[in-house]
Residue frames as a rotation matrix with the C-alpha (Angstrom) as fourth column:
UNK 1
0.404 0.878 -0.255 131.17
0.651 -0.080 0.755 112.06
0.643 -0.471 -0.604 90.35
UNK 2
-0.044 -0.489 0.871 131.78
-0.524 -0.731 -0.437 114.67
0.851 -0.475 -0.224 92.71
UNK 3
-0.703 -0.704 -0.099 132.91
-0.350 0.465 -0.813 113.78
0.619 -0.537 -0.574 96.52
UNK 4
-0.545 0.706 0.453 129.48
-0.770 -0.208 -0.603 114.13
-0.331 -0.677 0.657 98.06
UNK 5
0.654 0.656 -0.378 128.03
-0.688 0.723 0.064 111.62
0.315 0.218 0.924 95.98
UNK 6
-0.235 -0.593 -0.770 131.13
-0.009 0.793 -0.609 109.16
0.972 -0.136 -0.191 96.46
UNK 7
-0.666 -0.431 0.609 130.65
-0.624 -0.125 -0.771 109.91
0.408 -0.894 -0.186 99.72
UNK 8
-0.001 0.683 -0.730 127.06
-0.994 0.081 0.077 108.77
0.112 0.726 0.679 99.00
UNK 9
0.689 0.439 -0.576 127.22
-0.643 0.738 -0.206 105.99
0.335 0.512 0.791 97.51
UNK 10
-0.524 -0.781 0.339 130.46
-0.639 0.098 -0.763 104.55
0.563 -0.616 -0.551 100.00
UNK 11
-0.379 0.589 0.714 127.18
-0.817 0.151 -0.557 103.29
-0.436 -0.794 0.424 102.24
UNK 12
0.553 0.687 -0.471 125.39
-0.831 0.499 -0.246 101.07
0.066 0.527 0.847 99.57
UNK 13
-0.228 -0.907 0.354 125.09
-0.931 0.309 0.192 97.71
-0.284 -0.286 -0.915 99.87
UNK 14
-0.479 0.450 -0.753 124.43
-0.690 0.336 0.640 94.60
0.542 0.827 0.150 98.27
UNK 15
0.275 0.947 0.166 121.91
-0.790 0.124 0.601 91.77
0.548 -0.297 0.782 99.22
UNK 16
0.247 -0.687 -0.684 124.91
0.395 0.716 -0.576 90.07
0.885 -0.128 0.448 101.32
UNK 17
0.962 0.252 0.107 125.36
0.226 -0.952 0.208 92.98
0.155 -0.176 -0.972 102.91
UNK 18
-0.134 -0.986 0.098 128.86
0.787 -0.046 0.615 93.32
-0.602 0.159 0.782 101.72
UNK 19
0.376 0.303 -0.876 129.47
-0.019 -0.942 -0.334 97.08
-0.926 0.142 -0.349 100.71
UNK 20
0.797 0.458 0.393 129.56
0.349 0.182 -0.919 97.83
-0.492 0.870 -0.015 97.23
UNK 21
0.745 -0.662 0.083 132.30
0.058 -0.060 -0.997 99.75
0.665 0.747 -0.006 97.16
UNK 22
0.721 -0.675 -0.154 136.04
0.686 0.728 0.023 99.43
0.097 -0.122 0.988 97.80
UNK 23
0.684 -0.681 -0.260 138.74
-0.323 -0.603 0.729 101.12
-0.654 -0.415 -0.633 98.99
UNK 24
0.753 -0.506 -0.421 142.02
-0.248 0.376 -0.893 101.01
0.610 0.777 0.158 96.98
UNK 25
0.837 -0.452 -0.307 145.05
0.517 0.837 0.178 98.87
0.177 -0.308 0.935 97.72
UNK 26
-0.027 -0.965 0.262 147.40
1.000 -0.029 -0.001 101.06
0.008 0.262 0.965 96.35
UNK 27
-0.239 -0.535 -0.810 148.54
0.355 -0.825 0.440 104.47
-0.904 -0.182 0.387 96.57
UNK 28
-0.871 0.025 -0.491 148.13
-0.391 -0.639 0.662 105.53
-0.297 0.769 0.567 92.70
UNK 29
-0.675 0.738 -0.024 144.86
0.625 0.588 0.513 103.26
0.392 0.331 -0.858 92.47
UNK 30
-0.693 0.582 0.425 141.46
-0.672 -0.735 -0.089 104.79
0.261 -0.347 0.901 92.59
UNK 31
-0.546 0.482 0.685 138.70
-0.268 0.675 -0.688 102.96
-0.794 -0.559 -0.240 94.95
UNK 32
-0.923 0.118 -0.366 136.24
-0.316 0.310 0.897 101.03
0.219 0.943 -0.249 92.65
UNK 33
-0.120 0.952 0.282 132.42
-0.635 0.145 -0.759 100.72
-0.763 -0.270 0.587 92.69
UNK 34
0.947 0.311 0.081 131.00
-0.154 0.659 -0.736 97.47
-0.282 0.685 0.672 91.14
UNK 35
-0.018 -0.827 0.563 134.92
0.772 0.346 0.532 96.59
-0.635 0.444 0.632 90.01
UNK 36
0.322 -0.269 0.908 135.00
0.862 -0.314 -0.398 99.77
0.392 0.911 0.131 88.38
UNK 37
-0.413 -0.852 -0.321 137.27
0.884 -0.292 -0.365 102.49
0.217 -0.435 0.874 89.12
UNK 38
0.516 0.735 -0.440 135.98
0.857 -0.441 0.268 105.87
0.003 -0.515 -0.857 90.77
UNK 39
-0.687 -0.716 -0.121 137.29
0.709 -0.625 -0.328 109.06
0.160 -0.311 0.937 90.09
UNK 40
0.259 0.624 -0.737 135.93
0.770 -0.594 -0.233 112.32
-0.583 -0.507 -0.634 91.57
UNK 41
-0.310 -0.249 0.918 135.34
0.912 -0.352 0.212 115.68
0.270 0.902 0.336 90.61
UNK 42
-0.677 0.290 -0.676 134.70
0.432 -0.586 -0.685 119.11
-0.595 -0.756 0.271 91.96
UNK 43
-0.585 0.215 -0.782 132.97
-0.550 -0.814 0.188 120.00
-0.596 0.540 0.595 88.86
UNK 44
-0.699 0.696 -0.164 130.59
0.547 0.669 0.503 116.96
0.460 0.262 -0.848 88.59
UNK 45
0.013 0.694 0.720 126.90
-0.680 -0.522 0.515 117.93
0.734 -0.496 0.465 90.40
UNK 46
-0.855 0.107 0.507 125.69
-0.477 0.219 -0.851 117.13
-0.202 -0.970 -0.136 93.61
UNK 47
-0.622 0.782 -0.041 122.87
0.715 0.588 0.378 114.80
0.320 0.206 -0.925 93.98
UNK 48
-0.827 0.516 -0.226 119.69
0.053 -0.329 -0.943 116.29
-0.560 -0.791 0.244 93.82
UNK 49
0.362 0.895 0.262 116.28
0.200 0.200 -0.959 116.67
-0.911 0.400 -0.106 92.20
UNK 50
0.929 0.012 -0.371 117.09
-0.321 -0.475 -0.819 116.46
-0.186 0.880 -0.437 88.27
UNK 51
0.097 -0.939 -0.331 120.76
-0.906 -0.221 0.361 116.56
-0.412 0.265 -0.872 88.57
UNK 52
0.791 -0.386 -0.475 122.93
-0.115 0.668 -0.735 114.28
0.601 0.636 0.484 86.25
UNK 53
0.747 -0.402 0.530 125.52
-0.643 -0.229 0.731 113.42
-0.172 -0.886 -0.430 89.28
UNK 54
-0.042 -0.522 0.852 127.35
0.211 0.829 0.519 109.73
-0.977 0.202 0.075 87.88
UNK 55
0.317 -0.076 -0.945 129.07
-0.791 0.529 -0.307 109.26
0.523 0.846 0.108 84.44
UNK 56
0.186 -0.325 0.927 129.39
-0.538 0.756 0.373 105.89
-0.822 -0.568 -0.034 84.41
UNK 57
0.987 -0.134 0.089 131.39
0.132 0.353 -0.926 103.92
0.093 0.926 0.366 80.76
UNK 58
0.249 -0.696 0.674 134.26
0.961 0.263 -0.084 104.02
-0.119 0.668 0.734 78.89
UNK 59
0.805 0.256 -0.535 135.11
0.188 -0.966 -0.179 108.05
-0.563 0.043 -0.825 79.30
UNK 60
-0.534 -0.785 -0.313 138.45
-0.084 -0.319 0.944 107.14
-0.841 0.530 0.105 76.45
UNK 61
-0.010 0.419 0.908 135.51
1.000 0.000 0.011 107.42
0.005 0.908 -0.419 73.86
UNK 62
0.791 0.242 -0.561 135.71
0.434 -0.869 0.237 111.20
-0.431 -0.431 -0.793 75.10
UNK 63
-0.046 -0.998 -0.031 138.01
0.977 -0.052 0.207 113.03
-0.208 -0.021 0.978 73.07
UNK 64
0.536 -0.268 -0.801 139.66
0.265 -0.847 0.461 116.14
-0.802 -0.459 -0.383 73.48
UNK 65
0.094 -0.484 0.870 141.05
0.994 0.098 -0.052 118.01
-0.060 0.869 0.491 70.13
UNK 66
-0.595 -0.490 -0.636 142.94
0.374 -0.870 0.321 121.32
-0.711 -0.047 0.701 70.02
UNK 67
0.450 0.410 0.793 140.98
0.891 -0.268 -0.366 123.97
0.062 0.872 -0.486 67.50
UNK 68
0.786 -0.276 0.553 143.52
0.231 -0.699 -0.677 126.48
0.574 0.660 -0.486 66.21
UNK 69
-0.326 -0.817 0.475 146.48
-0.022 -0.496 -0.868 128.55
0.945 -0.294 0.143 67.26
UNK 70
0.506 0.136 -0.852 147.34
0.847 -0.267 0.461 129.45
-0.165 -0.954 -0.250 70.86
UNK 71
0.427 0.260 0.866 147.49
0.372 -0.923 0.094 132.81
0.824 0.282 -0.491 71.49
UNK 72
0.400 -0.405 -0.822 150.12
0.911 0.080 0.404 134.01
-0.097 -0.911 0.401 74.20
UNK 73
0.504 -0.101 0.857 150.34
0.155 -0.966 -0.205 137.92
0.849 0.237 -0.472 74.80
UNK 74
0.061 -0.410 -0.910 152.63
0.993 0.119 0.012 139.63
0.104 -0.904 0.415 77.20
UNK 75
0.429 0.323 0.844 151.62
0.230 -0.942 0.244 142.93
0.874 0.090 -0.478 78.20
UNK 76
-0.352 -0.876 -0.329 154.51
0.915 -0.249 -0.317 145.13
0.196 -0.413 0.889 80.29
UNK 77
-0.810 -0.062 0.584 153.20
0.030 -0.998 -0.064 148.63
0.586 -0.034 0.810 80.27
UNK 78
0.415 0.879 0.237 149.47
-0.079 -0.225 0.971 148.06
0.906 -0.422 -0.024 82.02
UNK 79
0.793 0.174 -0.584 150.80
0.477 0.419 0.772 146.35
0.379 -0.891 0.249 84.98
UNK 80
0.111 -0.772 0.625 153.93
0.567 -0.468 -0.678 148.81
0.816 0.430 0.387 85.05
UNK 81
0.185 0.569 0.801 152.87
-0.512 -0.640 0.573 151.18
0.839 -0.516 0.173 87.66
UNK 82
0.859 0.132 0.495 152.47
-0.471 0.586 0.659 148.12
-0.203 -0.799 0.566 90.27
UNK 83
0.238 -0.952 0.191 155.65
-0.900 -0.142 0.413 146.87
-0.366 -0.270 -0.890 89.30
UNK 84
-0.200 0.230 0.953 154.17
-0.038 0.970 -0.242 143.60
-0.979 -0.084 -0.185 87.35
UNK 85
-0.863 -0.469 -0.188 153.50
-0.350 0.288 0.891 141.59
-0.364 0.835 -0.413 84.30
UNK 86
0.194 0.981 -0.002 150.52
-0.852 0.167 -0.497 140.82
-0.487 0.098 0.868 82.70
UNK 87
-0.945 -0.278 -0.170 150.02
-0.309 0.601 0.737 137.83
-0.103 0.749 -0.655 80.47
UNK 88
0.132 0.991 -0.022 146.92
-0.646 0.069 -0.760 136.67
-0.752 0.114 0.650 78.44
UNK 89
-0.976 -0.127 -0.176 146.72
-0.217 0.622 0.752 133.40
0.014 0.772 -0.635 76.31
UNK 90
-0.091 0.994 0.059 143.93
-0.845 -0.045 -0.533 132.47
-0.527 -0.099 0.844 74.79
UNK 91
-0.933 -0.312 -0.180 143.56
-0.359 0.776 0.519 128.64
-0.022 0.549 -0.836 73.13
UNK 92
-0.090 0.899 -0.428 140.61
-0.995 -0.059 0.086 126.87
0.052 0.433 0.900 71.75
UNK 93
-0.877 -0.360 0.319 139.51
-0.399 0.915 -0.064 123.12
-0.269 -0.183 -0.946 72.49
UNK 94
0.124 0.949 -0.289 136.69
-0.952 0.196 0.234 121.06
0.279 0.246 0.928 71.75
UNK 95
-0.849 -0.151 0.507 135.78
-0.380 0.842 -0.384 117.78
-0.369 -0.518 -0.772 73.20
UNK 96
0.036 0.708 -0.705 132.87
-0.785 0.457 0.419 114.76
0.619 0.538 0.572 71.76
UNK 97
-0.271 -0.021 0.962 131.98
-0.384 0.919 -0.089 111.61
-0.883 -0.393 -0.257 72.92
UNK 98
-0.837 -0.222 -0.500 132.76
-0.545 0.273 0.792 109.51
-0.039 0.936 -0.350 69.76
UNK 99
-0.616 0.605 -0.504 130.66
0.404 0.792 0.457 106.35
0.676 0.078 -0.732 70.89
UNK 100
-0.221 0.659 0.719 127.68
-0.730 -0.601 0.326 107.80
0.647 -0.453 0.613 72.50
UNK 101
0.830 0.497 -0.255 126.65
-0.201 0.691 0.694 104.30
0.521 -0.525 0.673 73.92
UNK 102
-0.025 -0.936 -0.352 130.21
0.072 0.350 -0.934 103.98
0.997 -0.049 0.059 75.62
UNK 103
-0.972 -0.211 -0.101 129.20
0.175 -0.374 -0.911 106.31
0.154 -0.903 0.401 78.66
UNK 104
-0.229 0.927 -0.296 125.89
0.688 0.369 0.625 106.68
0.689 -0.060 -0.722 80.69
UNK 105
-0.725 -0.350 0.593 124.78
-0.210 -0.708 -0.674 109.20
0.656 -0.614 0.440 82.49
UNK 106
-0.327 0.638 -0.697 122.79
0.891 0.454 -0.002 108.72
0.315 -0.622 -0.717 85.95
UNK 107
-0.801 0.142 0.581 120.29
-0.337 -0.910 -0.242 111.23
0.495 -0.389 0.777 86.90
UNK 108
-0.806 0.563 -0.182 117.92
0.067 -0.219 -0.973 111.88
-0.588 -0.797 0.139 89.97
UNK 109
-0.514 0.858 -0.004 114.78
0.858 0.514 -0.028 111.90
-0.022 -0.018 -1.000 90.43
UNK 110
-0.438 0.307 0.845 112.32
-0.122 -0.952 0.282 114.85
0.891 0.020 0.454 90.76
């Protein structure tokens, strides 16, 4: 989720009013909503109308698999002039969610 929603959802509470989620203990631990761990993301959405803001599952059904060569160019004469190096690599990846039912996704309302 990104930080705005953690921030979010930090407030919610349950019908005890005891807050839902936790802070972590440790240093390399991440805080945990519902006993499950929380990690953020600048590149999750923000809540809002529509958006898809919370994965929430199992995200090691998610895999990540190299497709083909990497491609790693060094290029001396363009950047010459300015006294610099260029470099361009170019690599291919692909990514699946094996078990669709593993991970959920929470979206907003309209």
């Amino acid at each position: 989720m990104h930080e705005d929603t953690a921030k979010a959802l930090r407030l919610l509470k349950d019908e005890h009013s005891h807050y839902l989620w936790r802070e972590a203990l440790g240093g390399d631990q991440p805080d945990r909503l519902l006993g499950r761990p929380v990690y953020t993301s600048r590149f999750m959405p923000k809540m809002a109308a529509s958006a898809k803001p919370v994965l929430f599952g199992d995200l090691s059904k998610y895999w990540i698999a190299d497709r083909g060569n990497r491609s790693f160019r060094r290029f001396d004469e363009l950047f010459a002039d300015q006294g610099q190096t260029g470099f361009r690599m170019i690599e291919r990846i692909d990514g699946k969610l094996i078990i669709p039912e593993a991970v959920k996704v929470i979206q907003m309302a309209e």
